[in-house]
N, CA, C and O atoms as a GROMACS GRO file, in nm:
protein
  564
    1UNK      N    1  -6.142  -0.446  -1.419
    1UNK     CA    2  -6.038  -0.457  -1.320
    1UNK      C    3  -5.902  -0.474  -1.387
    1UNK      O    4  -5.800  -0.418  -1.348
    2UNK      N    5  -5.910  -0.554  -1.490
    2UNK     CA    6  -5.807  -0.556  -1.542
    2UNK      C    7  -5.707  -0.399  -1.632
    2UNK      O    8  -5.591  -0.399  -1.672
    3UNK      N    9  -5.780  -0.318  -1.634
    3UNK     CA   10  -5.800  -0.221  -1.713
    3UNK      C   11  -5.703  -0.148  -1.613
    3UNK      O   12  -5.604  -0.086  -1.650
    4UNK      N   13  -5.747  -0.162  -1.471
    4UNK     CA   14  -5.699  -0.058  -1.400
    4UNK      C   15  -5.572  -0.130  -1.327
    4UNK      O   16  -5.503  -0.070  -1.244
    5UNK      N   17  -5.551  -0.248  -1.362
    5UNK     CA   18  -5.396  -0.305  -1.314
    5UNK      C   19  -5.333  -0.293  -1.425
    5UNK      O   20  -5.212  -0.277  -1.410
    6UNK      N   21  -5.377  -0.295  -1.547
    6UNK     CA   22  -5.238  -0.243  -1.645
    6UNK      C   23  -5.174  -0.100  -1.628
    6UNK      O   24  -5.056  -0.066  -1.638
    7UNK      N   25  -5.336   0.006  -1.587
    7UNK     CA   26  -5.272   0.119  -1.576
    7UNK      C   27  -5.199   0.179  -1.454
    7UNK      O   28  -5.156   0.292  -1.432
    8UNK      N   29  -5.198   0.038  -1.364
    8UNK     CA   30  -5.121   0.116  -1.259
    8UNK      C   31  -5.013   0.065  -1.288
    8UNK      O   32  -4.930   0.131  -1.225
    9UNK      N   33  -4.949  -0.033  -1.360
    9UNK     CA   34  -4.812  -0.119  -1.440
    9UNK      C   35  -4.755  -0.055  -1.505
    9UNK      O   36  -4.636  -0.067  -1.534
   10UNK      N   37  -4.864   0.064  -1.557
   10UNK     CA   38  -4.774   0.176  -1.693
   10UNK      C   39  -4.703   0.248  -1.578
   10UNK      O   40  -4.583   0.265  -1.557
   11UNK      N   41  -4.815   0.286  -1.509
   11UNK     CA   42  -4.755   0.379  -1.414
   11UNK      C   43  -4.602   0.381  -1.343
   11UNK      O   44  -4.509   0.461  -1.336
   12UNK      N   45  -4.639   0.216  -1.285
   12UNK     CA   46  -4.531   0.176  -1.213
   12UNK      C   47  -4.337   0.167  -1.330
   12UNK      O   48  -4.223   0.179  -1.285
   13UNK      N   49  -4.383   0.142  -1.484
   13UNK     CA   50  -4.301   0.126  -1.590
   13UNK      C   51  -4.246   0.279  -1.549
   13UNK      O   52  -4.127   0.295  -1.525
   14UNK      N   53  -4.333   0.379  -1.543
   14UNK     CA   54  -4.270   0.507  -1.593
   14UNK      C   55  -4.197   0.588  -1.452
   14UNK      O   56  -4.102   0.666  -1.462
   15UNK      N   57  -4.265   0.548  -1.316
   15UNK     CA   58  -4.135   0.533  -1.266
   15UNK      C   59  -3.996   0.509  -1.240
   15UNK      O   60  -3.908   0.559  -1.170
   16UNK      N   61  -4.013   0.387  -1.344
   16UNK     CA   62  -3.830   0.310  -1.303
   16UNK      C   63  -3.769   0.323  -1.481
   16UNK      O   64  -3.652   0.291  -1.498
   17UNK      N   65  -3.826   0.355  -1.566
   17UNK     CA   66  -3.775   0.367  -1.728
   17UNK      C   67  -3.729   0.500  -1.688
   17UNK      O   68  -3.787   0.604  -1.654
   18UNK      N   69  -3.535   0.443  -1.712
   18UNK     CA   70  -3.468   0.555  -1.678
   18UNK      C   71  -3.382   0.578  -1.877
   18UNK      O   72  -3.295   0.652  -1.923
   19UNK      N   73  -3.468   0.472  -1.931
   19UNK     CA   74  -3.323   0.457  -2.076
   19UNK      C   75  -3.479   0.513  -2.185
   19UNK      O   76  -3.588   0.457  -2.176
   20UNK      N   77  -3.449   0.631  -2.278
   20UNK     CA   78  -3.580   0.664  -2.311
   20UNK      C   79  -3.582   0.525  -2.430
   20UNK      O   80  -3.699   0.531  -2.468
   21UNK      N   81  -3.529   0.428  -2.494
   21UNK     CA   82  -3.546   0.337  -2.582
   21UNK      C   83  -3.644   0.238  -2.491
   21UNK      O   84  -3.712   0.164  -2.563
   22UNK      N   85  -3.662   0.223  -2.375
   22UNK     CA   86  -3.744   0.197  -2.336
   22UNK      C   87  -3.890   0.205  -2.298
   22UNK      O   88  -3.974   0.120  -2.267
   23UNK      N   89  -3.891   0.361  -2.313
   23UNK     CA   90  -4.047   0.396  -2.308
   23UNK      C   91  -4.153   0.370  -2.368
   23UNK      O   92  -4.254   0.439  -2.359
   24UNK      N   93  -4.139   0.210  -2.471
   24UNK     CA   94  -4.252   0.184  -2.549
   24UNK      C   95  -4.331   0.108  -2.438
   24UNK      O   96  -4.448   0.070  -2.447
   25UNK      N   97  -4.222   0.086  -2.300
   25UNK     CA   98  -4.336  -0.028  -2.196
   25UNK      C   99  -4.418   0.082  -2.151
   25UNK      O  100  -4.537   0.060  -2.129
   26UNK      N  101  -4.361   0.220  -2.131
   26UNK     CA  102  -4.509   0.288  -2.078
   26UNK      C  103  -4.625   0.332  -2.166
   26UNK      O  104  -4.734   0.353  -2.113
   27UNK      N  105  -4.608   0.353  -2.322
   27UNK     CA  106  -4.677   0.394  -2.393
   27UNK      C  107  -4.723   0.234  -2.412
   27UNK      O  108  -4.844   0.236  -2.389
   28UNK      N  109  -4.692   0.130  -2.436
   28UNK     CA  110  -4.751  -0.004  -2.450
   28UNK      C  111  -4.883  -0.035  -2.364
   28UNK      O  112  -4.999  -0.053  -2.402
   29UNK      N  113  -4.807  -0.033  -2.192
   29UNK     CA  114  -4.900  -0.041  -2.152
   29UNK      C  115  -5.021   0.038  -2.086
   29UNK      O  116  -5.115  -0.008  -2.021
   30UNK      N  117  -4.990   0.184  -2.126
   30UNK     CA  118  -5.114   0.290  -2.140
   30UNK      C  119  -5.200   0.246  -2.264
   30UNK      O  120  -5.322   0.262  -2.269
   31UNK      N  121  -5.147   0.208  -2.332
   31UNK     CA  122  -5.234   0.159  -2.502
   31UNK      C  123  -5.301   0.013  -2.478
   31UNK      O  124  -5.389  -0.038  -2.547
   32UNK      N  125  -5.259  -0.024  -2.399
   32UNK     CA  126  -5.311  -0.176  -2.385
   32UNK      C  127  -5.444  -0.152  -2.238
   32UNK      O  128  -5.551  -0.209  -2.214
   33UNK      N  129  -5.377  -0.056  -2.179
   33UNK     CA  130  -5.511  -0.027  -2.032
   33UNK      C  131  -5.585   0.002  -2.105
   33UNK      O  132  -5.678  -0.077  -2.091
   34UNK      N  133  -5.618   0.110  -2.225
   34UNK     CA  134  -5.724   0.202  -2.267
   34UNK      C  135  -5.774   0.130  -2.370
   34UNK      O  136  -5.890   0.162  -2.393
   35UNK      N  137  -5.722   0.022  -2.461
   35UNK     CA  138  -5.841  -0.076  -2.535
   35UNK      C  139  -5.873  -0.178  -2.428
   35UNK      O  140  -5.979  -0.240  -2.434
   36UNK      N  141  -5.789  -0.196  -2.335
   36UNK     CA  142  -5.929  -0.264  -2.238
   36UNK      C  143  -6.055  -0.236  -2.219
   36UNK      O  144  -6.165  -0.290  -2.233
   37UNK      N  145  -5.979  -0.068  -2.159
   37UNK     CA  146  -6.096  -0.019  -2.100
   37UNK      C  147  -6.212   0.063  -2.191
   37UNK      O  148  -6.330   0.083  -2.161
   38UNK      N  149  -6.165   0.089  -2.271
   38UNK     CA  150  -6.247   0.105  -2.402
   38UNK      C  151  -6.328  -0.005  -2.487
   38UNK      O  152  -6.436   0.005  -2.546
   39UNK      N  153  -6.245  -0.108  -2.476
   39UNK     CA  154  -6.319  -0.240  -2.499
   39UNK      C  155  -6.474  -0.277  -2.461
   39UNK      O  156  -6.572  -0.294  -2.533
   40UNK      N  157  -6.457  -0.281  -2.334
   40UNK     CA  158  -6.522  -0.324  -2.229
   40UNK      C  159  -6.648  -0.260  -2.192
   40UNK      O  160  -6.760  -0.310  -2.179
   41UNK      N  161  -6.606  -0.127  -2.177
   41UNK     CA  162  -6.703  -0.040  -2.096
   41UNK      C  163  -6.757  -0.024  -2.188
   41UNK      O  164  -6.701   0.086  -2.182
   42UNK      N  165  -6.844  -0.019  -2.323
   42UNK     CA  166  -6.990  -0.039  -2.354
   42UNK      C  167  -7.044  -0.112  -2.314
   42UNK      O  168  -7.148  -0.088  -2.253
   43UNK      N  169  -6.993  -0.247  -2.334
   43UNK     CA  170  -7.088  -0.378  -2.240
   43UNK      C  171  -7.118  -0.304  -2.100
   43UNK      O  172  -7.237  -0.298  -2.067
   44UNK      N  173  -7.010  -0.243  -2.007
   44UNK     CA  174  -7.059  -0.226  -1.874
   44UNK      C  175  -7.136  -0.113  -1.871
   44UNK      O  176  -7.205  -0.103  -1.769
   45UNK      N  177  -7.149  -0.002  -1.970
   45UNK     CA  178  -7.268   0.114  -1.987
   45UNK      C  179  -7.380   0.066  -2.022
   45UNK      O  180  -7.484   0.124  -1.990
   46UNK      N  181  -7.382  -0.063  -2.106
   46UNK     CA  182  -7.551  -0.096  -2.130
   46UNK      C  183  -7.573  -0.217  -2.032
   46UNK      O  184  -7.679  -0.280  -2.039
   47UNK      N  185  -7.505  -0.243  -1.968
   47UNK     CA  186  -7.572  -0.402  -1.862
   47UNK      C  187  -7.627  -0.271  -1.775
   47UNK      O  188  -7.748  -0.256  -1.755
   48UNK      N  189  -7.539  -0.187  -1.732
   48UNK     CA  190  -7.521  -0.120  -1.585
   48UNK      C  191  -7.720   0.024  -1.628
   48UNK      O  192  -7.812   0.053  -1.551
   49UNK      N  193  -7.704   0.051  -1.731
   49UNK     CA  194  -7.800   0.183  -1.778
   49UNK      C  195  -7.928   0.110  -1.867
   49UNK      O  196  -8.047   0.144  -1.870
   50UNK      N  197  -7.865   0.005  -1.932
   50UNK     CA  198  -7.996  -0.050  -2.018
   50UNK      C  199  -7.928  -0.017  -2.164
   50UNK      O  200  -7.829   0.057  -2.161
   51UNK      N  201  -7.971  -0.063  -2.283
   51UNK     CA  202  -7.945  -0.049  -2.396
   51UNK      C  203  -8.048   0.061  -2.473
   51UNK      O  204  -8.022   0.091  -2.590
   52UNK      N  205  -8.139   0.107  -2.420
   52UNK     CA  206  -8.191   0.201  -2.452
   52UNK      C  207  -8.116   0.354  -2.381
   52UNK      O  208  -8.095   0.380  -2.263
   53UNK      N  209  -8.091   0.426  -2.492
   53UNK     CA  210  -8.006   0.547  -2.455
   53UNK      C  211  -7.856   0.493  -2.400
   53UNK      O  212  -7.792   0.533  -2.302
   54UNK      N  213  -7.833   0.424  -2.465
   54UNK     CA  214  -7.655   0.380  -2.446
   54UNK      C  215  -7.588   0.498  -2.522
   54UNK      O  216  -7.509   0.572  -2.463
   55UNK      N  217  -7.623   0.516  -2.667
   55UNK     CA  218  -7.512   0.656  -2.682
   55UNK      C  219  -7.538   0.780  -2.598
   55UNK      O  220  -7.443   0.859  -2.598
   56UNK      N  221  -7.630   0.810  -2.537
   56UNK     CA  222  -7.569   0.911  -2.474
   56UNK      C  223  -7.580   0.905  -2.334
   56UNK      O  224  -7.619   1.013  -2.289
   57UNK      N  225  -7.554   0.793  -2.225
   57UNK     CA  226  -7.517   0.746  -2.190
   57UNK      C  227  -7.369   0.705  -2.178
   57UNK      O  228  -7.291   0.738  -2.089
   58UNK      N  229  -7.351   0.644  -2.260
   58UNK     CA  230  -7.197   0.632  -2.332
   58UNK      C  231  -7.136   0.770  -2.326
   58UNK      O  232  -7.060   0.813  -2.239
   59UNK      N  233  -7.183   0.837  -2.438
   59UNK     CA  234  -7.118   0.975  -2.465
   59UNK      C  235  -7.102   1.060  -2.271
   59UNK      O  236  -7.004   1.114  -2.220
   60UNK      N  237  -7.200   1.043  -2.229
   60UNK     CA  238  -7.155   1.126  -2.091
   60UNK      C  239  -6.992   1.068  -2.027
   60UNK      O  240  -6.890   1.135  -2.010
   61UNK      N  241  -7.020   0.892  -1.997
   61UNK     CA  242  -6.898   0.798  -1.975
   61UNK      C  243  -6.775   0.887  -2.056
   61UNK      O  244  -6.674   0.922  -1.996
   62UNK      N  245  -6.796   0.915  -2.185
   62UNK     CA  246  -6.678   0.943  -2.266
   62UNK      C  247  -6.622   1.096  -2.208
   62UNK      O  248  -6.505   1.114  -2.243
   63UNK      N  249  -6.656   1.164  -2.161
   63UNK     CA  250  -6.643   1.272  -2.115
   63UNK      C  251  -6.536   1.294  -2.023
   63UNK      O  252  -6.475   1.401  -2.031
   64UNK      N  253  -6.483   1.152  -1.879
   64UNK     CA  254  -6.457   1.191  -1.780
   64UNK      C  255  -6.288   1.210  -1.821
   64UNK      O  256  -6.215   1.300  -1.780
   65UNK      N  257  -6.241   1.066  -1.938
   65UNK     CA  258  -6.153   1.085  -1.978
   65UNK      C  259  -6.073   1.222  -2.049
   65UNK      O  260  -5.956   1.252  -2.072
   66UNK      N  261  -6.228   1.295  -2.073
   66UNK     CA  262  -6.133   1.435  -2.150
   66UNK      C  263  -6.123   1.506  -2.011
   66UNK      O  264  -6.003   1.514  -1.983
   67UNK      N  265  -6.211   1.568  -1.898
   67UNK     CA  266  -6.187   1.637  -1.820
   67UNK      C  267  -6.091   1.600  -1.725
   67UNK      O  268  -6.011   1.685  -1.685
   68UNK      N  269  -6.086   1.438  -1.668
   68UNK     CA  270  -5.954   1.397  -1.638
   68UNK      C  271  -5.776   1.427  -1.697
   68UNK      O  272  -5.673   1.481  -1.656
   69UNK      N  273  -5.810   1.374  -1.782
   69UNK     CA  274  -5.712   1.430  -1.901
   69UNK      C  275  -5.629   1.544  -1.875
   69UNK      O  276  -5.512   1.547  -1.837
   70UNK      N  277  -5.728   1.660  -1.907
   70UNK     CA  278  -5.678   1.782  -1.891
   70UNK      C  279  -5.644   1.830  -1.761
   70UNK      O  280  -5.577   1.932  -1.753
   71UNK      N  281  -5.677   1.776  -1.669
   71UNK     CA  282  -5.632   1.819  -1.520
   71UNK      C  283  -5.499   1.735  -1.468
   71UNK      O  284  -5.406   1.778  -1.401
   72UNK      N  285  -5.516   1.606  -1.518
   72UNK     CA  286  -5.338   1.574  -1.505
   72UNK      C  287  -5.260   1.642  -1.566
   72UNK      O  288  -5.173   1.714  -1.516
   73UNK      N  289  -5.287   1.622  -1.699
   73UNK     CA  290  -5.212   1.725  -1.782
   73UNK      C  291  -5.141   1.866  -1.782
   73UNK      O  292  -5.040   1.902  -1.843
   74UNK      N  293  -5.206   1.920  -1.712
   74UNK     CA  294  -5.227   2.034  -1.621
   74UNK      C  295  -5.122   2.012  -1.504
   74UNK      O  296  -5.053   2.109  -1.473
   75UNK      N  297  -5.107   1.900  -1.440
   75UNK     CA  298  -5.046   1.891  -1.307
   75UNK      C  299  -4.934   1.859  -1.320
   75UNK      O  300  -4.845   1.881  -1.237
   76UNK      N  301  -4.917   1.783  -1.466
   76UNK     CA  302  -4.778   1.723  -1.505
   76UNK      C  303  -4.700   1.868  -1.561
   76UNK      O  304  -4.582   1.883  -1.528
   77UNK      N  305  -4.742   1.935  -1.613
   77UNK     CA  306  -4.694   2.069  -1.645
   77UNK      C  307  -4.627   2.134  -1.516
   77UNK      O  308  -4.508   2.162  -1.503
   78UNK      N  309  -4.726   2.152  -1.428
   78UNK     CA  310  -4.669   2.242  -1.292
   78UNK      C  311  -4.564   2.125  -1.204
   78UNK      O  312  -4.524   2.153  -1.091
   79UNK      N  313  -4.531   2.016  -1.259
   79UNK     CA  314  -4.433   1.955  -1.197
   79UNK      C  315  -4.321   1.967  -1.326
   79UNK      O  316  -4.210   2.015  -1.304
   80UNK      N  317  -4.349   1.935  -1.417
   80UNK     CA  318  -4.242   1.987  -1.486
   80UNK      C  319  -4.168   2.139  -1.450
   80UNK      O  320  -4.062   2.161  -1.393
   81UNK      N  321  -4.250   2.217  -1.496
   81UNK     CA  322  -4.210   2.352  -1.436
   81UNK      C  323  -4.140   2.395  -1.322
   81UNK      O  324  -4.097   2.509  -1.311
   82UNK      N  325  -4.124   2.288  -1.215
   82UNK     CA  326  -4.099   2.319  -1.079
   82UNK      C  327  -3.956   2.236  -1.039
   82UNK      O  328  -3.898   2.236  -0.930
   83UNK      N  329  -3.920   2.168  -1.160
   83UNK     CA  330  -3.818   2.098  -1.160
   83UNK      C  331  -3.723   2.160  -1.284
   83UNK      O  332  -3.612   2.115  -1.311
   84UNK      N  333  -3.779   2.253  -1.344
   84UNK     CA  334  -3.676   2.274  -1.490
   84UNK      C  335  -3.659   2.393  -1.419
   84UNK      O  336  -3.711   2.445  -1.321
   85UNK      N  337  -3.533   2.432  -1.532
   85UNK     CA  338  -3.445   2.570  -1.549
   85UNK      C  339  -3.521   2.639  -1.670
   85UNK      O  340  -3.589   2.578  -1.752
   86UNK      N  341  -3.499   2.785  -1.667
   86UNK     CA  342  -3.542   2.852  -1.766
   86UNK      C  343  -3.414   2.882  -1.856
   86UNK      O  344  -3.337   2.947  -1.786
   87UNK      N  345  -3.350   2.859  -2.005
   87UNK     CA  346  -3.243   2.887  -2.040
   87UNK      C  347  -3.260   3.048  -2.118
   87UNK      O  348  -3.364   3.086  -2.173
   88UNK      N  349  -3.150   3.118  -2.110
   88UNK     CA  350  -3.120   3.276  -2.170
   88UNK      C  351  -3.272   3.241  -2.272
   88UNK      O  352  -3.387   3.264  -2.235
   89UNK      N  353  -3.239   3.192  -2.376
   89UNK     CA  354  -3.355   3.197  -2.488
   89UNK      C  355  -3.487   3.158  -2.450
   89UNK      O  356  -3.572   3.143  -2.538
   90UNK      N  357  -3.518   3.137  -2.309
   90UNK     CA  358  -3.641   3.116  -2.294
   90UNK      C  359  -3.727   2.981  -2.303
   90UNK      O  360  -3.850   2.969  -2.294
   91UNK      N  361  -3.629   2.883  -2.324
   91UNK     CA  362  -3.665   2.754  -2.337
   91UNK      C  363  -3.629   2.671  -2.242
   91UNK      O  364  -3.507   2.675  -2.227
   92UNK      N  365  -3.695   2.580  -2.155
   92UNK     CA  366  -3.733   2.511  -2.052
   92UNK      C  367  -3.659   2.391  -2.043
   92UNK      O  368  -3.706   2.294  -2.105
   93UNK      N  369  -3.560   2.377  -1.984
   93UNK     CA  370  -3.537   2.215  -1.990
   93UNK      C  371  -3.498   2.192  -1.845
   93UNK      O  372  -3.458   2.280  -1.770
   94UNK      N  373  -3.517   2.034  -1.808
   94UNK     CA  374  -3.487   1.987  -1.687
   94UNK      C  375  -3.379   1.891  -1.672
   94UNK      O  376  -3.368   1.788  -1.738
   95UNK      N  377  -3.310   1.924  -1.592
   95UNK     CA  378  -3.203   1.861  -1.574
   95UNK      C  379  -3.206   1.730  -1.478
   95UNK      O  380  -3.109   1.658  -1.456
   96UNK      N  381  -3.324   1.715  -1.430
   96UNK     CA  382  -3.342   1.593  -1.300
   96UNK      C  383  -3.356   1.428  -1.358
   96UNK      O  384  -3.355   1.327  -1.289
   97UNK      N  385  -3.369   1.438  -1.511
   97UNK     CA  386  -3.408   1.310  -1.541
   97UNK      C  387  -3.558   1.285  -1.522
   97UNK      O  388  -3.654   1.343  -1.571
   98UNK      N  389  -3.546   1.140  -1.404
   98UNK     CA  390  -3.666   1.112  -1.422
   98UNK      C  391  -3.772   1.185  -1.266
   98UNK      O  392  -3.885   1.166  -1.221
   99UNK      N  393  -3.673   1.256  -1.235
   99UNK     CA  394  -3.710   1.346  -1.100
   99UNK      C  395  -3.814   1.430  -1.166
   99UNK      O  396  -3.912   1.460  -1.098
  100UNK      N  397  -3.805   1.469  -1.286
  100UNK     CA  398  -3.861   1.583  -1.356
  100UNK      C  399  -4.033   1.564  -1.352
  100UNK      O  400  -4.113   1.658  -1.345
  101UNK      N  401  -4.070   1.411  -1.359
  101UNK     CA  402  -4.220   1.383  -1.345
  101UNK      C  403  -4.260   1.291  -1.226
  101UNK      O  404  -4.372   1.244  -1.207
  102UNK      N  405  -4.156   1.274  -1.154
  102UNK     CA  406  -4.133   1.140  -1.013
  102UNK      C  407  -4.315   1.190  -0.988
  102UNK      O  408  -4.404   1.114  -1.028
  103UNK      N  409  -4.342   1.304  -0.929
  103UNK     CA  410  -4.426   1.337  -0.824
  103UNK      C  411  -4.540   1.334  -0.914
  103UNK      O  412  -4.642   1.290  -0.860
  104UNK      N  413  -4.552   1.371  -1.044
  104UNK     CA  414  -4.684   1.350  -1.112
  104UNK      C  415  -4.714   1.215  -1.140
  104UNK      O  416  -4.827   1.164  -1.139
  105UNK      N  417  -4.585   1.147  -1.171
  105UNK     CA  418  -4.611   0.968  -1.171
  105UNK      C  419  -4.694   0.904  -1.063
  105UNK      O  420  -4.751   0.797  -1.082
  106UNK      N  421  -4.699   0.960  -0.968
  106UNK     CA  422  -4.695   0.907  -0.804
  106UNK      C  423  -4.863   0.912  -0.779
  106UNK      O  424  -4.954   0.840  -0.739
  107UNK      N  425  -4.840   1.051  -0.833
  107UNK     CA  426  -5.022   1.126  -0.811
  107UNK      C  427  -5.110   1.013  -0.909
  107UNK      O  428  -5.207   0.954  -0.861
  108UNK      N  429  -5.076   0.995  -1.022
  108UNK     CA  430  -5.133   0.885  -1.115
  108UNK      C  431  -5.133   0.762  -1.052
  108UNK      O  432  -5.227   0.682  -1.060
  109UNK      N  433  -5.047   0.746  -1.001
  109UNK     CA  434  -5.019   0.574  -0.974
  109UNK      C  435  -5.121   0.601  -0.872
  109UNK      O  436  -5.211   0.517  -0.869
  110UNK      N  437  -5.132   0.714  -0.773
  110UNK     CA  438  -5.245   0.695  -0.708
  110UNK      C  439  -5.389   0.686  -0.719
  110UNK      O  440  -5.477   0.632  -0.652
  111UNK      N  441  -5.386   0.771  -0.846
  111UNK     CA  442  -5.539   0.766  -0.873
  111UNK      C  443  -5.577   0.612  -0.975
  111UNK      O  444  -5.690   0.604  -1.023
  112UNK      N  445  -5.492   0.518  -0.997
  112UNK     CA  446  -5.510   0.401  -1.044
  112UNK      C  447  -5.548   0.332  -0.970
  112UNK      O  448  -5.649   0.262  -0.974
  113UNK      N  449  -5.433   0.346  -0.851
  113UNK     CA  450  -5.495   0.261  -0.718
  113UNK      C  451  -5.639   0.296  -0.700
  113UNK      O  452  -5.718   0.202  -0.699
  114UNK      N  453  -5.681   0.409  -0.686
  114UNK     CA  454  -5.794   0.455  -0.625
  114UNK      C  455  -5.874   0.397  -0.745
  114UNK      O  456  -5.986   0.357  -0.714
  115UNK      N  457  -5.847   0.388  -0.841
  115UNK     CA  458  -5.969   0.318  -0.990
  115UNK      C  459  -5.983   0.138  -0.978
  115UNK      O  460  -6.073   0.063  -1.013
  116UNK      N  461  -5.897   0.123  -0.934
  116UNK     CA  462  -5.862  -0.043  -0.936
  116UNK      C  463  -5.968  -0.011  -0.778
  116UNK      O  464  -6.089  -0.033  -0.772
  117UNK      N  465  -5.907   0.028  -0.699
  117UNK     CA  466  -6.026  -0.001  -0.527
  117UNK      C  467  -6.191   0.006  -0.553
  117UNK      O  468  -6.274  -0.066  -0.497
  118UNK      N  469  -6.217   0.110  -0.649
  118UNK     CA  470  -6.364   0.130  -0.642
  118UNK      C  471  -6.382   0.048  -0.715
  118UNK      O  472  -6.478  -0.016  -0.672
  119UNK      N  473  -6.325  -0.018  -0.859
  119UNK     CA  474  -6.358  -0.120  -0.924
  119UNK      C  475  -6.365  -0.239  -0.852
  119UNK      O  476  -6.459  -0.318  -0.868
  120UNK      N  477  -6.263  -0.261  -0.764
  120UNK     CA  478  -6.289  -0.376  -0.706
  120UNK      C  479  -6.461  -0.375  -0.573
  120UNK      O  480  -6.546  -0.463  -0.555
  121UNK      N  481  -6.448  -0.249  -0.515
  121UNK     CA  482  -6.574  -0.241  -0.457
  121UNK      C  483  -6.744  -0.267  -0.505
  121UNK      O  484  -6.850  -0.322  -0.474
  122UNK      N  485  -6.659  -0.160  -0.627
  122UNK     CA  486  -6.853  -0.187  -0.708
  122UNK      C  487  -6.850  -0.401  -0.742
  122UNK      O  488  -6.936  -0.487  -0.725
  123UNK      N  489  -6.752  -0.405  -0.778
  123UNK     CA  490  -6.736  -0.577  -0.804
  123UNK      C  491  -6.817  -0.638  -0.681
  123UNK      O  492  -6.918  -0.708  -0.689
  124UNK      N  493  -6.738  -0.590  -0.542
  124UNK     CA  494  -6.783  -0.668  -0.434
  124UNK      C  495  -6.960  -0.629  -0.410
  124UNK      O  496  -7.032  -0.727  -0.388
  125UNK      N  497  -7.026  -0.496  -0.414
  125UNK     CA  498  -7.123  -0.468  -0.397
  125UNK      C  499  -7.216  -0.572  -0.498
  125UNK      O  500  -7.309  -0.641  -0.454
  126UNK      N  501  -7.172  -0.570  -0.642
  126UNK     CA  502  -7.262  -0.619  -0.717
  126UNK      C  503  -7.295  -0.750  -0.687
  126UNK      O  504  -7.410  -0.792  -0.684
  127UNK      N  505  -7.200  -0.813  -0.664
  127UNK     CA  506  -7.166  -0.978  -0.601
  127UNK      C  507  -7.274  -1.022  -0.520
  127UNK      O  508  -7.353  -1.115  -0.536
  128UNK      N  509  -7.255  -0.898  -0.384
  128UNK     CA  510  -7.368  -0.922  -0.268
  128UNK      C  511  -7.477  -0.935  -0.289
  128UNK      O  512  -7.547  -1.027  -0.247
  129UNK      N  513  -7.530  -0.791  -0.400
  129UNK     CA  514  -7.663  -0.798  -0.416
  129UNK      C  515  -7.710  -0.927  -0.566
  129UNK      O  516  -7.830  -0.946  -0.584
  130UNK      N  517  -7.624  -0.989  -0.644
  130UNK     CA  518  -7.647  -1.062  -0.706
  130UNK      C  519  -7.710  -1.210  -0.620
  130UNK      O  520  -7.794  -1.295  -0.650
  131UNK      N  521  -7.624  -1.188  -0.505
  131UNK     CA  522  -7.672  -1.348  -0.387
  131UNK      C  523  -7.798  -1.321  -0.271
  131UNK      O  524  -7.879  -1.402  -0.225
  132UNK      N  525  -7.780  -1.165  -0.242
  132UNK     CA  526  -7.932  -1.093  -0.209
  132UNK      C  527  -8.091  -1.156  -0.262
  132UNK      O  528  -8.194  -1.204  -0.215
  133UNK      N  529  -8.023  -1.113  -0.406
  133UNK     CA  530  -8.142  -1.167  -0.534
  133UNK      C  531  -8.188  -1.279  -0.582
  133UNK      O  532  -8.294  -1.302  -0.641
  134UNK      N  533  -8.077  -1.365  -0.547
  134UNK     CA  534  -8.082  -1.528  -0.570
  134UNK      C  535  -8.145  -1.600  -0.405
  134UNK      O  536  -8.191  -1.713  -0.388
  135UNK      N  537  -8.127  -1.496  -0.307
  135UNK     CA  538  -8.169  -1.562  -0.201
  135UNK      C  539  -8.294  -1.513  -0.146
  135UNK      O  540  -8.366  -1.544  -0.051
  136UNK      N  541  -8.294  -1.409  -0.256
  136UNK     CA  542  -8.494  -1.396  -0.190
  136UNK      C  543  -8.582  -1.453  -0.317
  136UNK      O  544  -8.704  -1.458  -0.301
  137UNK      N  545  -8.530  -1.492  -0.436
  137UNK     CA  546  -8.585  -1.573  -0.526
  137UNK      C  547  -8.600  -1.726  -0.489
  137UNK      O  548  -8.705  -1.779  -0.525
  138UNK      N  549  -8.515  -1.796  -0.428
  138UNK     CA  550  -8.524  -1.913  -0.356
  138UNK      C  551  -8.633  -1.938  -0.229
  138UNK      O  552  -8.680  -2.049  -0.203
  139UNK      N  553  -8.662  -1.819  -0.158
  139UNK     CA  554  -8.718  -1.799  -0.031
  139UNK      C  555  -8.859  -1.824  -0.102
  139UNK      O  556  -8.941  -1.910  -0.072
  140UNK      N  557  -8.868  -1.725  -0.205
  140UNK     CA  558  -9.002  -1.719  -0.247
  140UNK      C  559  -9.073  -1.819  -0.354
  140UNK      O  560  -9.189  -1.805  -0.392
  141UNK      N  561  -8.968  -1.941  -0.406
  141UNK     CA  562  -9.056  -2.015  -0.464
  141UNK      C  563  -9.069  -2.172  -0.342
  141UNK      O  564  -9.146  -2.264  -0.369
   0.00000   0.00000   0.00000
């Protein structure tokens, strides 16, 4: 959970970092979400799958980040593109500032939200059935 409130903090940084000497808070705290969440998530691939077949297990987990990846990546391009000028020589620049990625920031910040909600859900699910389990273990001794 924590993983996914830093990365909606980067997010929220790279909205309002209008001075680029500042952009180490968004690269900071993208670098600080992803050893969280890199941290972490082996422990939560082998509690959640078992420790037998954790690497590839793991290795599937490792995957979503590359195909994710490349599809923002991808999206941040066609918003760049849609905000820049083409100059005589063929080289791309945008004149909007921070207008130039506003709408791909936005799409991210949303899909953080949406990572932080299901994290917090699977949290609440596991919770239930953890007191489920404790309350039919009590019943039955």
């Amino acid at each position: 959970m924590l993983a996914s409130v830093i990365f909606c903090a980067a997010q929220i940084a790279a909205l309002n970092v209008t001075d680029p000497h500042l952009l180490w808070f968004v690269s900071g705290f993208s670098g600080l979400g992803y050893g969280f969440l890199f941290g972490v998530f082996p422990s939560i691939v082998a509690e959640t799958f078992g420790i037998h077949g954790l690497s590839q297990n793991w290795g599937f987990m490792t995957l979503s980040p590359v195909m994710s990846g490349n599809v923002f990546n991808l999206f941040y391009g066609v918003v760049f593109d849609s905000h820049s000028v083409v100059e005589p020589s063929g080289e791309r620049s945008c004149p909007d500032g921070l207008e130039c990625y506003r709408a791909a920031y936005m799409v991210t910040l949303g899909a953080c939200g949406l990572g932080l909600a299901v994290t917090l859900l699977v949290i609440r699910h596991q919770l239930l059935q953890r007191q489920k389990e404790d309350g039919k273990g009590t019943a039955e001794d």
